[in-house]
MIPA-717611 format. One record per residue: x, y, z of N, C-alpha, C in turn. Coordinates in steps of 0.1 Angstrom, whole numbers, plus 5000, padded with zeros to 4 digits. Example, Ala and Ser with C-alpha at 12.3 -4.5 7.8 and 13.67 -1.06 7.14 Angstrom:
BEGIN
513249435078512349555078513249675078;512849785071513749895071512950005079;
This chain:
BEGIN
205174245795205074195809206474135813;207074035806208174015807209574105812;209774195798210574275800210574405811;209474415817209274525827209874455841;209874315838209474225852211674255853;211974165840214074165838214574295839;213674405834214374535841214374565857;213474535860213174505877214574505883;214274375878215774235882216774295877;217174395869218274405864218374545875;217374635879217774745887218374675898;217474605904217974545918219174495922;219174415905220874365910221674445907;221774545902222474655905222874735915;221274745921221474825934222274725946;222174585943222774505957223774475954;224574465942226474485941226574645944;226174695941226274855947226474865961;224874785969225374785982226274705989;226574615981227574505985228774535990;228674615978230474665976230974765987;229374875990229674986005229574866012;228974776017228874676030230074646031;230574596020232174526025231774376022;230374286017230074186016230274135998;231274036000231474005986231173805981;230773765990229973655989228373645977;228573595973227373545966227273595951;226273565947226473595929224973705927;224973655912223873765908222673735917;221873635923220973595932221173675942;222173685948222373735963221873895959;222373965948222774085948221374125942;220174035934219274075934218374075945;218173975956217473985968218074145976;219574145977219774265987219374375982;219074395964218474515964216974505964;215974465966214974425972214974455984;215574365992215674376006215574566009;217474575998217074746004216274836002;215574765988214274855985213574895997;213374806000212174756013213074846026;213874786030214774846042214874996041;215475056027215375206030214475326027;213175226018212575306021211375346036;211175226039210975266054211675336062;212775316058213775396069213375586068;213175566055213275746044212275776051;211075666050209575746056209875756074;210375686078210675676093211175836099;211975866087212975996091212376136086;210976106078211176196068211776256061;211976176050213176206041212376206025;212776286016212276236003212576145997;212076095987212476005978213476065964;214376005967215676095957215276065945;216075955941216075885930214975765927;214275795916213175685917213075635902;213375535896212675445881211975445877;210275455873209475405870209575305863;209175185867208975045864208074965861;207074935855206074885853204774975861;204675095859203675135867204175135882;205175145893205575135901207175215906;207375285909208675345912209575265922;210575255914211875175919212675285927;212975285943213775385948215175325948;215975435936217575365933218075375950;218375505950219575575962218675495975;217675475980216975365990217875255991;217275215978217675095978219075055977;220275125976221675135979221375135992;221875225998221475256014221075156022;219775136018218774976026219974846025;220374836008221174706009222574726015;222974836021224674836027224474846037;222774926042223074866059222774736062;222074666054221374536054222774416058;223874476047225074356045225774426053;225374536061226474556073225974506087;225174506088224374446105224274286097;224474226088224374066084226174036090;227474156081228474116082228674136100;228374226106228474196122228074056129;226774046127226073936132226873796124;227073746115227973666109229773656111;229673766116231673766118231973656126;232973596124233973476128234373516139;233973496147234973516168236273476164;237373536163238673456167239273396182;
């Protein structure tokens, strides 16, 4: 149970330094980068079903498929409409 749960956490934070790094968002540590791949989980694959798109790349994870290539995608648009909305006015 454990280790199905840290491989989880270990995809995700992979996938949100992944998206981080397309966003252009370099703030935050391993916490941040595991929420954004979550987030993108969540973000791209609605987006995929929205468009009709398939599911590319998928993990199986504890009985549950992890969407890799989603969840990049989800987390870079995610830290790119955050870095707009957050930008500094000069």
């Amino acid at each position: 149970m454990l280790i199905p749960f840290l491989l989880l956490l270990l995809i995700a934070g992979v996938c949100g330094a992944i998206g981080q790094a397309i966003g252009g968002y370099s703030h935050g540590g391993c916490l941040v980068s595991i929420a954004l791949g979550f987030i993108g989980a969540l973000l791209g694959s609605w987006l995929a079903r929205q468009l009709g798109l398939p599911e590319l790349v998928a993990l199986p994870v504890a009985g549950m498929k992890f969407p890799i290539v989603w969840s990049i995608i989800g987390a870079a648009l995610f830290v790119a409409v955050i870095n707009l909305i957050s930008r500094r006015r000069v």
